[in-house]
PyMOL Python script that loads the backbone (N, CA, C, O; Angstrom):
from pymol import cmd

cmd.read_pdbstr("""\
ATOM      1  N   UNK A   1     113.326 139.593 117.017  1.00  0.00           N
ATOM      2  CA  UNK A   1     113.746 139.592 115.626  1.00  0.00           C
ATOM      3  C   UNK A   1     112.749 140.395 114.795  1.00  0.00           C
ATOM      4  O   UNK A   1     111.552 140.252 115.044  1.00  0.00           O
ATOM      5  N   UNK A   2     113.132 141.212 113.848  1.00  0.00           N
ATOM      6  CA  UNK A   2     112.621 141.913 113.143  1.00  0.00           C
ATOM      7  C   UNK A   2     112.027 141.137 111.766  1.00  0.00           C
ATOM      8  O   UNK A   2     112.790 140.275 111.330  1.00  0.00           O
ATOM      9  N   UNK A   3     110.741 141.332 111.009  1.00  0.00           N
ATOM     10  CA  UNK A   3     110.297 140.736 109.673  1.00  0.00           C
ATOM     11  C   UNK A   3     111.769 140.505 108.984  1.00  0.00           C
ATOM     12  O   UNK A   3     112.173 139.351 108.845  1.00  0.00           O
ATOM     13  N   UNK A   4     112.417 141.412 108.633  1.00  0.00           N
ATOM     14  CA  UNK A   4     113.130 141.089 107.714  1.00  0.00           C
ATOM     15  C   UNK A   4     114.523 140.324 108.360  1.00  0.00           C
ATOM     16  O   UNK A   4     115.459 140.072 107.601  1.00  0.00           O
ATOM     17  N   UNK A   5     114.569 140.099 109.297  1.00  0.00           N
ATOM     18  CA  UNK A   5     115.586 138.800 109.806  1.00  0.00           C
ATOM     19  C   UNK A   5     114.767 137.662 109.772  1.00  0.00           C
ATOM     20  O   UNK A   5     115.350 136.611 109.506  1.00  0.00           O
ATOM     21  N   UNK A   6     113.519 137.610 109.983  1.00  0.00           N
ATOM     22  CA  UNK A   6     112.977 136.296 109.913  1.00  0.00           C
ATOM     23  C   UNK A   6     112.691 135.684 108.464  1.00  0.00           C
ATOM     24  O   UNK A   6     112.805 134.490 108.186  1.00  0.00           O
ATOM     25  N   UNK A   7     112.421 136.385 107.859  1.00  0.00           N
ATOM     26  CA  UNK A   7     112.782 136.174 106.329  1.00  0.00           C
ATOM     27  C   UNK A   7     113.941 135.585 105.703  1.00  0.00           C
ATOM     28  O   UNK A   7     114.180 134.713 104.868  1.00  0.00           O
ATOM     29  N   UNK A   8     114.796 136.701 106.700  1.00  0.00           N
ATOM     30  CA  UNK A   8     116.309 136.051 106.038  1.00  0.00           C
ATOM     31  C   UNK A   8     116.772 134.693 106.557  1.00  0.00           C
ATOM     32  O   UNK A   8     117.400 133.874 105.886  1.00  0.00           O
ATOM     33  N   UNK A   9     116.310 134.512 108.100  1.00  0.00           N
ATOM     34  CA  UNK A   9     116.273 133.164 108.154  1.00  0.00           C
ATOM     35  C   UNK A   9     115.679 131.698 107.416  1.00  0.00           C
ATOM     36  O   UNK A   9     116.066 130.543 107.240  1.00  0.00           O
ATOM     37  N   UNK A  10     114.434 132.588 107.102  1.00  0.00           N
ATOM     38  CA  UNK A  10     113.559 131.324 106.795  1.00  0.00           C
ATOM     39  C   UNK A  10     113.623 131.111 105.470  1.00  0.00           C
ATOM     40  O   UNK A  10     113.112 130.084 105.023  1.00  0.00           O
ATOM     41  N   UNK A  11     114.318 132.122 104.529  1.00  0.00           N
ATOM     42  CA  UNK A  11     115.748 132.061 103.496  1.00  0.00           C
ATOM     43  C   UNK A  11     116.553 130.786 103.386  1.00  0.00           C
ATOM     44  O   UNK A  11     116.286 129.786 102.720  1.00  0.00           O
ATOM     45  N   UNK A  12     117.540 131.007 104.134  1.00  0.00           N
ATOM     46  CA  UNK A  12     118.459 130.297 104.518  1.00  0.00           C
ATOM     47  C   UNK A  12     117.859 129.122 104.722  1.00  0.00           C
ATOM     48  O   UNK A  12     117.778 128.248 103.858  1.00  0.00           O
ATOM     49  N   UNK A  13     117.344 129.024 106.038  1.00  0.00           N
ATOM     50  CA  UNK A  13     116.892 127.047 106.104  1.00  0.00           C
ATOM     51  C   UNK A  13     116.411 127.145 104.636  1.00  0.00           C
ATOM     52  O   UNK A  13     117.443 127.071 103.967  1.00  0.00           O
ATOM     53  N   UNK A  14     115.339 127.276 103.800  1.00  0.00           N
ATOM     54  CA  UNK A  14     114.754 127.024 102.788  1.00  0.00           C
ATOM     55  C   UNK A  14     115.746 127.136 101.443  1.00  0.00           C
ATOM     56  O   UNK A  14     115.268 126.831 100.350  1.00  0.00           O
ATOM     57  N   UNK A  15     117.142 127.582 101.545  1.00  0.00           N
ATOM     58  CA  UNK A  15     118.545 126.812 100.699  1.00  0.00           C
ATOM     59  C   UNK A  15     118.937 125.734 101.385  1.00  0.00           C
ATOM     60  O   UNK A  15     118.944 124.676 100.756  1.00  0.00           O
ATOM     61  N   UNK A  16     119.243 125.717 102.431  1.00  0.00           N
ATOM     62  CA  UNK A  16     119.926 124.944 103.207  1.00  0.00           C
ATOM     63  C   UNK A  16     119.044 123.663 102.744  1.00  0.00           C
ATOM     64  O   UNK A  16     119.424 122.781 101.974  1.00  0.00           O
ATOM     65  N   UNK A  17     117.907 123.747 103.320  1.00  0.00           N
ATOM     66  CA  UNK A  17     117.165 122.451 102.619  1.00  0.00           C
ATOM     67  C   UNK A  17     117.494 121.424 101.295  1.00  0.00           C
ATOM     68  O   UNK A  17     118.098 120.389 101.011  1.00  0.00           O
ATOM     69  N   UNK A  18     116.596 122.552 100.668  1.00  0.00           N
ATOM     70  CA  UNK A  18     116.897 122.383  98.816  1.00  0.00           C
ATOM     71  C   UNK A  18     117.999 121.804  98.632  1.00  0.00           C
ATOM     72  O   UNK A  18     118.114 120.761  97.988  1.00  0.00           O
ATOM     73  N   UNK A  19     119.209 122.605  99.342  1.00  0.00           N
ATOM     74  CA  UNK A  19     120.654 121.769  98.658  1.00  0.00           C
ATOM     75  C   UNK A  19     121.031 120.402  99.098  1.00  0.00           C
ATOM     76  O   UNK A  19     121.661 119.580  98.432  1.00  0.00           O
ATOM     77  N   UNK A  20     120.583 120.264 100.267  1.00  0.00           N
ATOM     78  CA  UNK A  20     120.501 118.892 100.911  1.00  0.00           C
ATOM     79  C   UNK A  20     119.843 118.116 100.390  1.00  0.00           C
ATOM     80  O   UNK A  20     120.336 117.020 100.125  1.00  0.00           O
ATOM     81  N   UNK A  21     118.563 118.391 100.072  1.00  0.00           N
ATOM     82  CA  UNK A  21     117.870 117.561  99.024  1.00  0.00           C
ATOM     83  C   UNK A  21     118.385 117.342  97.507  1.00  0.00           C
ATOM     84  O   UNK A  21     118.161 116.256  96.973  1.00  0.00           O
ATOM     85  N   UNK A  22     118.993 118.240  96.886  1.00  0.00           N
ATOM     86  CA  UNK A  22     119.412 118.078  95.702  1.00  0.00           C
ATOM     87  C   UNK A  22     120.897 117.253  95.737  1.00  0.00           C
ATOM     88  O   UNK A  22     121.019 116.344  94.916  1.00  0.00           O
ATOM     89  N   UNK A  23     121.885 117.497  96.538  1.00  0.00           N
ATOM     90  CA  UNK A  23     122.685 117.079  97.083  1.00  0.00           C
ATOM     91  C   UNK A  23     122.368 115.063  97.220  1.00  0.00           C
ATOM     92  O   UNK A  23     123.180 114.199  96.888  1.00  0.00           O
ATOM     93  N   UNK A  24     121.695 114.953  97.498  1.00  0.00           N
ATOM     94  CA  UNK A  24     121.145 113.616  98.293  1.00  0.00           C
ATOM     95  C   UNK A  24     120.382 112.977  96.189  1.00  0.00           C
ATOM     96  O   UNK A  24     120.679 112.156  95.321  1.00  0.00           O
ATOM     97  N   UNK A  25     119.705 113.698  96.351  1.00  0.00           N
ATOM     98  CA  UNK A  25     119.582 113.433  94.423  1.00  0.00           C
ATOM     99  C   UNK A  25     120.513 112.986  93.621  1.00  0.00           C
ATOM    100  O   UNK A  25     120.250 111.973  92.973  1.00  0.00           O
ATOM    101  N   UNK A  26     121.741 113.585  93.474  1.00  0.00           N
ATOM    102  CA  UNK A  26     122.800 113.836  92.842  1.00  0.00           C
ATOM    103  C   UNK A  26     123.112 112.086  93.121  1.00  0.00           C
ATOM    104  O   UNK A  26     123.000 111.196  92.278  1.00  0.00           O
ATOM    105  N   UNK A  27     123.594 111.911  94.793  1.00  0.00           N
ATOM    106  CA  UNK A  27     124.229 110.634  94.820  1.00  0.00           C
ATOM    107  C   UNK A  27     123.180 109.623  94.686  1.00  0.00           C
ATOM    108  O   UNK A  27     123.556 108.487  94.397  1.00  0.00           O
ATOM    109  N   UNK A  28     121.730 109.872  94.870  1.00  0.00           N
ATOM    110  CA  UNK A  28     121.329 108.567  94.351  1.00  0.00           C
ATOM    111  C   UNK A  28     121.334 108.399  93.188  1.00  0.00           C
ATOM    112  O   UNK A  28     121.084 107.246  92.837  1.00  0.00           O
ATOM    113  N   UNK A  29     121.600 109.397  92.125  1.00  0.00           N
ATOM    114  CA  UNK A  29     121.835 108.987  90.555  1.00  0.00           C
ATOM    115  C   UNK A  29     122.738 108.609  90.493  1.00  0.00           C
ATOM    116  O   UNK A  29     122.744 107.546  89.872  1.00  0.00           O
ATOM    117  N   UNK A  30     124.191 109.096  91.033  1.00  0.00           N
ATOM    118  CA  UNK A  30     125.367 108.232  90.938  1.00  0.00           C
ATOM    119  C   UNK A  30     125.569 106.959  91.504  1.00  0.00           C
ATOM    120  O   UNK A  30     126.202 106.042  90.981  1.00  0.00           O
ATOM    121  N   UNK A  31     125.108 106.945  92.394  1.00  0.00           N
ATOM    122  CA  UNK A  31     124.749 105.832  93.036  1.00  0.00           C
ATOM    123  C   UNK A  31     124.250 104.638  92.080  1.00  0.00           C
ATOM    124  O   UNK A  31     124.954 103.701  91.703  1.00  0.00           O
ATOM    125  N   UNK A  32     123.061 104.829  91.799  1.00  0.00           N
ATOM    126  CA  UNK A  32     122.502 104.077  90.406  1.00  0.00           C
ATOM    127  C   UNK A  32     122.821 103.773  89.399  1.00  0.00           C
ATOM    128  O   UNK A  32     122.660 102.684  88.848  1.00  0.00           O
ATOM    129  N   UNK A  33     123.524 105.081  88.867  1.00  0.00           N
ATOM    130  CA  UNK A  33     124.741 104.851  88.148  1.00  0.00           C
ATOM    131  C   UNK A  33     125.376 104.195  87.902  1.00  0.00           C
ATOM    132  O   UNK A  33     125.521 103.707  86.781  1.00  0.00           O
ATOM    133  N   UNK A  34     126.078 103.915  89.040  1.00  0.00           N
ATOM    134  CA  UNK A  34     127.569 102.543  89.570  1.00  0.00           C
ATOM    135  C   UNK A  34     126.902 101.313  89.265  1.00  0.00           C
ATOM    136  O   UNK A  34     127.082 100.672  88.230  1.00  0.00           O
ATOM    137  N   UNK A  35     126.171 101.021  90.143  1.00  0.00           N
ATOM    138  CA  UNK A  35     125.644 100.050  90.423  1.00  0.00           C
ATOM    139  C   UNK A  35     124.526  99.360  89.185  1.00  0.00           C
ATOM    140  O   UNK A  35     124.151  98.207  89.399  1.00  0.00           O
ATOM    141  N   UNK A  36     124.094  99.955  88.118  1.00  0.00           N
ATOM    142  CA  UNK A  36     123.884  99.632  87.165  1.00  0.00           C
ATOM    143  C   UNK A  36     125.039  99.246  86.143  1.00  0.00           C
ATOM    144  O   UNK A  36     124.639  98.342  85.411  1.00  0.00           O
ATOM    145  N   UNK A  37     126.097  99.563  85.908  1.00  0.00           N
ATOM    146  CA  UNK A  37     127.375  99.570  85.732  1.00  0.00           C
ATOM    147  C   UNK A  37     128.343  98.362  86.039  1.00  0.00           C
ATOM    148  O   UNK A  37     128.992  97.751  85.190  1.00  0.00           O
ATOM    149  N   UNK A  38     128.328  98.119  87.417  1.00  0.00           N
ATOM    150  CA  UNK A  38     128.512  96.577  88.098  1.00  0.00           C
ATOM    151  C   UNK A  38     127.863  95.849  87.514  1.00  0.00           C
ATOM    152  O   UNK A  38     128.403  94.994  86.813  1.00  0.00           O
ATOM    153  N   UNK A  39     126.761  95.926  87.590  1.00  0.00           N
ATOM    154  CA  UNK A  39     125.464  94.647  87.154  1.00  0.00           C
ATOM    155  C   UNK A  39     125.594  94.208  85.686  1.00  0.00           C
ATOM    156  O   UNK A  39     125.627  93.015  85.384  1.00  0.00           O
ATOM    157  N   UNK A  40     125.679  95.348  84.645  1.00  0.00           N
ATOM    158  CA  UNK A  40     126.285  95.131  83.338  1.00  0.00           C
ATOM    159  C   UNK A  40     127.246  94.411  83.316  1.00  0.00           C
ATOM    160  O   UNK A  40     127.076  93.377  82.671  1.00  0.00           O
ATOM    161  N   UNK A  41     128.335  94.562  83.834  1.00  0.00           N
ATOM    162  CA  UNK A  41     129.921  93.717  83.941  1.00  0.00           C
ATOM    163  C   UNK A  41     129.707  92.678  84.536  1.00  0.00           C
ATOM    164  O   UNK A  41     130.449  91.732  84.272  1.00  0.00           O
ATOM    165  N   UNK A  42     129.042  92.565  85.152  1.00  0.00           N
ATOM    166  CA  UNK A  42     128.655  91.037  86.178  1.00  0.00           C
ATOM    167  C   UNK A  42     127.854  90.232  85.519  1.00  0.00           C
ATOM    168  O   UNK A  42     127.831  89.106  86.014  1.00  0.00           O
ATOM    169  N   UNK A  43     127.221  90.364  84.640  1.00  0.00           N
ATOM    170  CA  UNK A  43     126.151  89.509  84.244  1.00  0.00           C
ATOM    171  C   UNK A  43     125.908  90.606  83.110  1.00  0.00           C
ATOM    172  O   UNK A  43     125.496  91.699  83.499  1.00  0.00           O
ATOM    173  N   UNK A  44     126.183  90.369  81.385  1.00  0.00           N
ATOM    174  CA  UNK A  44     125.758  91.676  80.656  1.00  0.00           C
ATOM    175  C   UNK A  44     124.353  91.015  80.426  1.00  0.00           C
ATOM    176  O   UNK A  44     124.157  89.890  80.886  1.00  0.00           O
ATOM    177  N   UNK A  45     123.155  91.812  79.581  1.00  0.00           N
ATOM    178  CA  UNK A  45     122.445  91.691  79.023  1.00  0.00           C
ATOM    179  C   UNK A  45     122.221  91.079  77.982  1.00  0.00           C
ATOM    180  O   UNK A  45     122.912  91.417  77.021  1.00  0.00           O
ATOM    181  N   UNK A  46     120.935  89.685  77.717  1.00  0.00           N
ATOM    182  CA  UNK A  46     120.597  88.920  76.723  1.00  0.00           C
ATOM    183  C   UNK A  46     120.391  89.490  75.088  1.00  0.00           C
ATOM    184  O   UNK A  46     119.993  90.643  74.921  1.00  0.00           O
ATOM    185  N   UNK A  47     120.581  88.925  74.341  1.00  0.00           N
ATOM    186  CA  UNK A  47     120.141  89.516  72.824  1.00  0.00           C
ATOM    187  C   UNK A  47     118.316  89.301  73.217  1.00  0.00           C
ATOM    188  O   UNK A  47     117.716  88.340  73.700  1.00  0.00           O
ATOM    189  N   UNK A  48     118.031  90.111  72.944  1.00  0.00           N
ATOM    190  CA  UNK A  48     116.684  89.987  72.567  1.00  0.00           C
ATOM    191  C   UNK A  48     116.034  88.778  71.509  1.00  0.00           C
ATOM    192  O   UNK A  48     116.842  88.329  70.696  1.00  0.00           O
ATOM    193  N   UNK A  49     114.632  88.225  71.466  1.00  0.00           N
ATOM    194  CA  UNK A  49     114.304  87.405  70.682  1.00  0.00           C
ATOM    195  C   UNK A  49     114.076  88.601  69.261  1.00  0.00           C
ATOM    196  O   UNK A  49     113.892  89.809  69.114  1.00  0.00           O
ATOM    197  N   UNK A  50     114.252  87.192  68.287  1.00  0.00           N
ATOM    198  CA  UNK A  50     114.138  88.579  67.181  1.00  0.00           C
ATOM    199  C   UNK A  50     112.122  88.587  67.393  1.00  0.00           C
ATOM    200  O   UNK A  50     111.245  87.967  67.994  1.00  0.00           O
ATOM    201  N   UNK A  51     112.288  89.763  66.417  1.00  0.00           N
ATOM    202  CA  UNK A  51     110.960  90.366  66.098  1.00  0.00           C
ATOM    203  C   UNK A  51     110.153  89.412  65.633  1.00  0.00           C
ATOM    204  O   UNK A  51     109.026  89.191  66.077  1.00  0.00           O
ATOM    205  N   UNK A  52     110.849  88.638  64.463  1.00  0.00           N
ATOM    206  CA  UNK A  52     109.779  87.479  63.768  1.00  0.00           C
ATOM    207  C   UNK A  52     109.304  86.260  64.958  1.00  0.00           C
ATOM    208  O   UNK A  52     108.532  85.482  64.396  1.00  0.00           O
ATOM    209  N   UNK A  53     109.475  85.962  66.053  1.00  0.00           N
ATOM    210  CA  UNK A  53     108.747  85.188  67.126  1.00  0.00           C
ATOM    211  C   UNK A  53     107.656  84.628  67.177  1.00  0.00           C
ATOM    212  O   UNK A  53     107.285  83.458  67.088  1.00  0.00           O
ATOM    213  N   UNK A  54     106.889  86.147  67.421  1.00  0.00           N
ATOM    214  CA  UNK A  54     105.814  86.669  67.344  1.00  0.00           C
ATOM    215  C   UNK A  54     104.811  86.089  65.999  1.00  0.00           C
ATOM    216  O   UNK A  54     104.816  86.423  64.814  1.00  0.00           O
ATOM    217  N   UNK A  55     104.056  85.186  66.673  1.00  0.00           N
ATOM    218  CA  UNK A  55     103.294  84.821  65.384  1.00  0.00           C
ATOM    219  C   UNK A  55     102.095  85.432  64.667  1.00  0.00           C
ATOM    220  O   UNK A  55     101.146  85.787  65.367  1.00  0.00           O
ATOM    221  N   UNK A  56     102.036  85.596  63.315  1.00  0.00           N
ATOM    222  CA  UNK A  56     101.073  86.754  62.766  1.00  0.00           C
ATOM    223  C   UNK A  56      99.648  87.080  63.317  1.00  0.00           C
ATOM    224  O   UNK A  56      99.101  88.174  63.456  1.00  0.00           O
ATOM    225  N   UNK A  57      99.153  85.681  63.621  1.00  0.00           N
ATOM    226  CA  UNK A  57      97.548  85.530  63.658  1.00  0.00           C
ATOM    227  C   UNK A  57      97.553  86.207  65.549  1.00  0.00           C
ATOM    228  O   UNK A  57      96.473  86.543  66.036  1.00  0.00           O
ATOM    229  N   UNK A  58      98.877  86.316  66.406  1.00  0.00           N
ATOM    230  CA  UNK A  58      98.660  86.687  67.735  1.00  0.00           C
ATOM    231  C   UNK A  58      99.301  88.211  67.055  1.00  0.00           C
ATOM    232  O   UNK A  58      99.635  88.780  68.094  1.00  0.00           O
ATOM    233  N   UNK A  59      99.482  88.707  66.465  1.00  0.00           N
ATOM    234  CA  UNK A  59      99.300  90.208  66.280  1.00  0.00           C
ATOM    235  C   UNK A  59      98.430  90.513  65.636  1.00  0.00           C
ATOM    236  O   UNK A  59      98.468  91.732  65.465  1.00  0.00           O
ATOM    237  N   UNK A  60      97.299  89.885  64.963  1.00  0.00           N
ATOM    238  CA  UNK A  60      96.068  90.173  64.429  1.00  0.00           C
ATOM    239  C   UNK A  60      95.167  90.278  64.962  1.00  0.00           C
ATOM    240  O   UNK A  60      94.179  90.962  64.694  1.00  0.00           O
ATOM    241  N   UNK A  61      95.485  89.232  66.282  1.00  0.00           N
ATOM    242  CA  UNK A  61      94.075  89.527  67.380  1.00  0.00           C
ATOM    243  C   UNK A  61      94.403  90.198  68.404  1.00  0.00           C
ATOM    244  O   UNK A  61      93.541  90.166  69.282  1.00  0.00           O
ATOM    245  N   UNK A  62      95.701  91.051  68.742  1.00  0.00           N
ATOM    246  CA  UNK A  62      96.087  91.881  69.558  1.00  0.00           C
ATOM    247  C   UNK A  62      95.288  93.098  68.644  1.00  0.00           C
ATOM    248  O   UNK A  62      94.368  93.638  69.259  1.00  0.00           O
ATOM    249  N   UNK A  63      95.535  93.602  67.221  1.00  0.00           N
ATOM    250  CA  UNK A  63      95.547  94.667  66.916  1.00  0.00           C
ATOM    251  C   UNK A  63      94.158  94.640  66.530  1.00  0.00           C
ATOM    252  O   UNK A  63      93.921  95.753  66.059  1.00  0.00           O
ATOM    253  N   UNK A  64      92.770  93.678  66.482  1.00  0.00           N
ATOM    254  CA  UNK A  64      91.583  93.333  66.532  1.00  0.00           C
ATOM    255  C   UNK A  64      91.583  93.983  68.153  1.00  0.00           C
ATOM    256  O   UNK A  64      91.272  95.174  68.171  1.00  0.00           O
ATOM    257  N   UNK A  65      91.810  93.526  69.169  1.00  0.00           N
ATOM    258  CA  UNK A  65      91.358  93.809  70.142  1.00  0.00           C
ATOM    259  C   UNK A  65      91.404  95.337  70.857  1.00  0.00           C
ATOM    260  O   UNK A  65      90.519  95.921  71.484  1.00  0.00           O
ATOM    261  N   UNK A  66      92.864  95.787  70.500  1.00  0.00           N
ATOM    262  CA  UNK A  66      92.810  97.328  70.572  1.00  0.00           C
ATOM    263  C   UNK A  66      92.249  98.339  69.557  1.00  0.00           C
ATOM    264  O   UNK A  66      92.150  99.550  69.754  1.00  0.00           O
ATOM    265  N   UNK A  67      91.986  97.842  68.725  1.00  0.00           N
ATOM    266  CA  UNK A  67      90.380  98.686  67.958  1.00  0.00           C
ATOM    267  C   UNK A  67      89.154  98.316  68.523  1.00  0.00           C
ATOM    268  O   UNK A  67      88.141  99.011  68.453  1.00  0.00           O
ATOM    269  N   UNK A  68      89.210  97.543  68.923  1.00  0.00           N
ATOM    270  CA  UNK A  68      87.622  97.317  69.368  1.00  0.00           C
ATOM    271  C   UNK A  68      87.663  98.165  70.729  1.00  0.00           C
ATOM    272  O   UNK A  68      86.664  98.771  71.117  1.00  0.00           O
ATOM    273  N   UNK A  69      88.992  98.171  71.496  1.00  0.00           N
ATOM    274  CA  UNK A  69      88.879  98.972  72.860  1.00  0.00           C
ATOM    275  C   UNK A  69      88.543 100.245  72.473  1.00  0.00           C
ATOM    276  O   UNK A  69      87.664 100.943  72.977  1.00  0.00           O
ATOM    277  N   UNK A  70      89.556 100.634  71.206  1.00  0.00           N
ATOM    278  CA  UNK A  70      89.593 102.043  71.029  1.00  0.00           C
ATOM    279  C   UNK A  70      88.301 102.800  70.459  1.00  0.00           C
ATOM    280  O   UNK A  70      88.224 104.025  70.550  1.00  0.00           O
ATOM    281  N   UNK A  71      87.300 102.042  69.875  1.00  0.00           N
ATOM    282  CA  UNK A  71      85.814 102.245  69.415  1.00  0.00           C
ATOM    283  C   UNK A  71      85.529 102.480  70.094  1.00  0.00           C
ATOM    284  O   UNK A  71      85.360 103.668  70.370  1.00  0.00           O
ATOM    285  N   UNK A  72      85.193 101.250  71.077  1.00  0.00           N
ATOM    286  CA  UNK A  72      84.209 101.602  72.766  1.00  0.00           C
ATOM    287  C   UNK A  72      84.600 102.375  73.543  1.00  0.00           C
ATOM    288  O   UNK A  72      83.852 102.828  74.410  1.00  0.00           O
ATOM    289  N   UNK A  73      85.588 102.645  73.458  1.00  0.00           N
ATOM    290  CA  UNK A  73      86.233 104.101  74.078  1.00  0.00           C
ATOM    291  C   UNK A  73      85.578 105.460  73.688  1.00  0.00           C
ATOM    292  O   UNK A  73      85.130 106.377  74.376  1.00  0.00           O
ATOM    293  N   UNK A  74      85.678 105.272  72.366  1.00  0.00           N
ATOM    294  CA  UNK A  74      85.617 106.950  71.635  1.00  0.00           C
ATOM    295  C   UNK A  74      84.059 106.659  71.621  1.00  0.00           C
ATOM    296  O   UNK A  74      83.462 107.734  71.676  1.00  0.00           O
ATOM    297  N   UNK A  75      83.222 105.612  71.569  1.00  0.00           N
ATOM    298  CA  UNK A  75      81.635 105.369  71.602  1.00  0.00           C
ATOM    299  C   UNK A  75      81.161 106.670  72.890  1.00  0.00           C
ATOM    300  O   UNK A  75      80.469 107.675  72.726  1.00  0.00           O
ATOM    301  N   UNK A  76      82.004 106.039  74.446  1.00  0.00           N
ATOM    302  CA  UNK A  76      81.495 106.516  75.111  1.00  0.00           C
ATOM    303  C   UNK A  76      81.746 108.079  75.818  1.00  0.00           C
ATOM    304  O   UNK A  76      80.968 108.831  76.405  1.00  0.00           O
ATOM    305  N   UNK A  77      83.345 108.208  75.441  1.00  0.00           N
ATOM    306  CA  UNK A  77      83.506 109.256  75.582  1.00  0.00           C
ATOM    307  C   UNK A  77      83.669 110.750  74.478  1.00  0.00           C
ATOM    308  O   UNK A  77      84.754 111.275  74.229  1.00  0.00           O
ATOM    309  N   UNK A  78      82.230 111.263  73.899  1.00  0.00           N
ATOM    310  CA  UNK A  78      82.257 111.784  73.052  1.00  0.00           C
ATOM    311  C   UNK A  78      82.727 113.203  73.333  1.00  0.00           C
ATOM    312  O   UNK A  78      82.528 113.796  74.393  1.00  0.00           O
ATOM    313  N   UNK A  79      83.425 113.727  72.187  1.00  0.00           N
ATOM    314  CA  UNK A  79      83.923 115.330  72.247  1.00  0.00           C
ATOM    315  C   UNK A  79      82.854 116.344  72.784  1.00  0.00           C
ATOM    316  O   UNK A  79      81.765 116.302  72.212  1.00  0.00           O
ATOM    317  N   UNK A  80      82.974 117.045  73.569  1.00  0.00           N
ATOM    318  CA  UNK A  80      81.757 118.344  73.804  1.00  0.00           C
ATOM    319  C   UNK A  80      82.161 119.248  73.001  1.00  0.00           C
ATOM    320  O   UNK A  80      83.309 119.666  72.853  1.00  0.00           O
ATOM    321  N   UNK A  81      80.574 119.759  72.122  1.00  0.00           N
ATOM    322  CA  UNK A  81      80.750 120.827  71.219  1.00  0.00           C
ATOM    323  C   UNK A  81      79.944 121.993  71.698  1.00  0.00           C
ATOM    324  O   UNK A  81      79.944 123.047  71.062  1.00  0.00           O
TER     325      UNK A  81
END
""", "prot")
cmd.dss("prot")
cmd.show_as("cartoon", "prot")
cmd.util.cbc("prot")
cmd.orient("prot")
């Protein structure tokens, strides 16, 4: 076989592949698809709790605690100038 037949082969497998793989993609999204679809109709989804739940003083010390992360963060990792 000459360079440029082996090329053209190694072409070919290398579509042939790809489409098989993309091919195989395709139905596991549809796939997922469906079957997310079933699961809805079979059992739908809860209302959510409302927003007010959540009691003030546990979002005060959530949003206390991710500033204090976010300080010691930026403490240690300073910008290079």
């Amino acid at each position: 076989m000459t360079e440029m037949q082996l090329i053209g082969e190694s072409l070919r497998l290398m579509g042939i592949g790809m489409g098989i793989v993309f091919v195989f993609l395709l139905l596991l999204v549809a796939l997922l698809r469906v079957m997310s679809w079933i699961a809805l109709r079979l059992a739908p989804a809860e209302a959510a709790p409302p927003a007010a739940a959540v009691a003030v003083s546990e979002t005060d010390d959530v949003v206390a605690v991710i500033s204090a992360a976010v300080a010691h963060w930026r403490a240690r990792h300073r910008p290079l100038r």
